[in-house]
C-alpha positions, -999 to +999 in steps of 0.1 A: -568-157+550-595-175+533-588-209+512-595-187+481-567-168+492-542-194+497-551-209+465-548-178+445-515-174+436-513-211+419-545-207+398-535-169+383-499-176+378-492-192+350-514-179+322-492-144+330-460-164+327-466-191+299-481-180+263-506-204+254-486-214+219-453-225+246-477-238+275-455-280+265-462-303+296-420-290+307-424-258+310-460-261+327-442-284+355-413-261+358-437-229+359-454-250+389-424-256+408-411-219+409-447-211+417-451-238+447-416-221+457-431-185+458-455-200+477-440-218+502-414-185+505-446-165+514-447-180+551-477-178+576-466-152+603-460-175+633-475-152+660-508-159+642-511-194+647-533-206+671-537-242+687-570-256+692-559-289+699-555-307+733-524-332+739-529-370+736-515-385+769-531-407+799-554-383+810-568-369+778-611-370+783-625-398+763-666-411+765-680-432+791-683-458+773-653-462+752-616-467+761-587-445+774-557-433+751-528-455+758-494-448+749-464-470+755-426-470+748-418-498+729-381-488+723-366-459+743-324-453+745-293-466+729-296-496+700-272-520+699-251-497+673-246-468+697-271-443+682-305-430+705-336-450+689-371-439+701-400-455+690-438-461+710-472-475+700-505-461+706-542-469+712-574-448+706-610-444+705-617-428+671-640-402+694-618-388+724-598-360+728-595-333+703-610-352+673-635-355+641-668-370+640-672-376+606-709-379+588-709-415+591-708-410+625-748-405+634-761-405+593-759-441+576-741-441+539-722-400+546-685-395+544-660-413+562-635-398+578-607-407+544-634-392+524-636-359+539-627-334+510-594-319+521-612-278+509-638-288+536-609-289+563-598-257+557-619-230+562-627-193+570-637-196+611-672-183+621-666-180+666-701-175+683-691-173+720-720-180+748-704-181+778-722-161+788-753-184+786-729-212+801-716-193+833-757-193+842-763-228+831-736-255+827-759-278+806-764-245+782-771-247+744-764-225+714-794-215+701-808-205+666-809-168+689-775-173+695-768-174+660-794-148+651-775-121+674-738-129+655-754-123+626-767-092+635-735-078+646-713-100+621-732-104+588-744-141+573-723-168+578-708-177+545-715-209+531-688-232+537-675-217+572-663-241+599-685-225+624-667-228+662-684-224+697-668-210+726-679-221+757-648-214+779-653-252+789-618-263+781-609-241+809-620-276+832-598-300+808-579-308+838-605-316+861-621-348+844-646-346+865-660-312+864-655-314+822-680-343+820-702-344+850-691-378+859-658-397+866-674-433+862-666-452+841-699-460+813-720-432+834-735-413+804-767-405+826-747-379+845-730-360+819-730-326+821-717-296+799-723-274+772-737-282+733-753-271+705-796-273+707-811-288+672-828-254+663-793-239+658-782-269+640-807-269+615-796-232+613-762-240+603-775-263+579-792-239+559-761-220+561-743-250+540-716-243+566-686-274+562-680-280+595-689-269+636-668-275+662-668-271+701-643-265+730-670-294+749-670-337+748-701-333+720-721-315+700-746-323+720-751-310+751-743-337+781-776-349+795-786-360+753-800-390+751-813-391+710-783-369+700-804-347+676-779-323+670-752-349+657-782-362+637-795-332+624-750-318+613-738-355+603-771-360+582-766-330+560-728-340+558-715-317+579-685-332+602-679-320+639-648-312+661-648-316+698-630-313+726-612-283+708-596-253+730-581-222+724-615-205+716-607-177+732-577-166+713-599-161+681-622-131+663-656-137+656-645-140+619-616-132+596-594-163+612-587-197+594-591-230+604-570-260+595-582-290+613-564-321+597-575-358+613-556-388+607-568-407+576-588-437+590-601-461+561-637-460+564-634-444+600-659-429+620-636-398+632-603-399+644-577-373+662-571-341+648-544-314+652-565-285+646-554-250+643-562-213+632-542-188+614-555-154+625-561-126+599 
């Protein structure tokens, strides 16, 4: 389902329903409610929805040099009027877990992460999958080839795609260690995983592709030091989503992505529960 598709039914209904001569503000409104209730009735088949997002606790993977998720119960059992009362606070990096780097991130005066168009958060998916290239080489990155060979078999990739790598590196989420090449705290001269090289990021550019995600810490790959690749996306104003999983579960195209960050006020990314609707 592409956002066209979704869209559809609210842009073509109501020229068929309303003559132009009766179209008074009242019966505009009340033709958009019944059609935002068609809508809404028309529900997304559960069995194709797909997580990509990884849970937010005390172990989620977070960069050397920033600060673990903390989570804390601040009130947690029965208030003083005999009724359960939950309630907890949380801290964050803006850039750990599953989350957005928006343009500002690595390209001065580009879109924070408030100012992200909503249509360039939902998205047909384009998957290119090179684990193959990463079961050889753990430091591997998608290349302009890559991309070259999913065209081949898959056709262009339209503009405004949220273009995903698979990796299969989410498969080491548990084992901190192995997922970033280092357990020390501030080591970023030992990181080690998978990325995206510059030549295929000036690809996707050209593409005019909205978004490119990865199931890896970065869209660089871990031993980066000049983080071109972030340079090369955020500069054209195309935002990023790392740490995602669930890679495998999608087609090279036909899914949809829906990958919806908290609205941080001038924020340089922020979590995000992404997910996929397959076709």
């Amino acid at each position: 389902m592409q956002r066209a598709d979704l869209l559809r039914p609210l842009l073509s209904y109501t020229p068929r329903v309303i003559p132009r001569h009766l179209r008074t503000a009242g019966t505009v409104i009340a033709a958009g409610v019944f059609v935002c209730s068609q809508v809404a009735s028309a529900q997304i088949d559960e069995n194709k929805i797909v997580d990509l997002t990884h849970e937010f606790d005390q172990n989620t993977v977070y960069w050397p040099t920033g600060k673990p998720f903390q989570w804390n119960k601040e009130s947690w059992g029965k208030a003083s009027g005999g009724y359960w009362y939950a309630s907890g606070s949380f801290v964050t990096s803006e850039h750990l877990g599953t989350h957005i780097d928006s343009p500002i991130h690595f390209a001065e005066n580009k879109a924070t992460t408030d100012s992200i168009p909503l249509k360039q958060l939902i998205g047909p998916a384009v998957v290119i999958d090179v684990t193959a290239g990463v079961s050889a080489h753990r430091d591997y990155q998608m290349s302009a080839a890559d991309i070259d060979r999913w065209e081949r078999a898959n056709g262009r990739i339209p503009a405004g795609s949220i273009v995903l790598v698979r990796t299969g590196w989410s498969k080491h989420w548990n084992d901190h260690g192995r997922y970033m090449g280092t357990t020390a705290a501030g080591d970023v001269e030992h990181l080690h995983f998978p990325g995206i090289a510059p030549d295929a990021a000036r690809v996707l550019v050209s593409r005019r592709i909205d978004g490119a995600g990865i199931d890896t810490a970065s869209l660089d790959y871990g031993p980066s030091k000049d983080f071109q690749t972030h340079r090369v996306l955020n500069g054209a104003g195309v935002y990023g989503l790392e740490n995602l999983t669930g890679l495998e579960n999608l087609p090279p195209k036909g899914a949809t992505v829906i990958a919806l960050p908290m609205k941080i006020r001038s924020g340089t990314g922020g979590p995000v529960r992404a997910i996929a609707v397959l076709p």
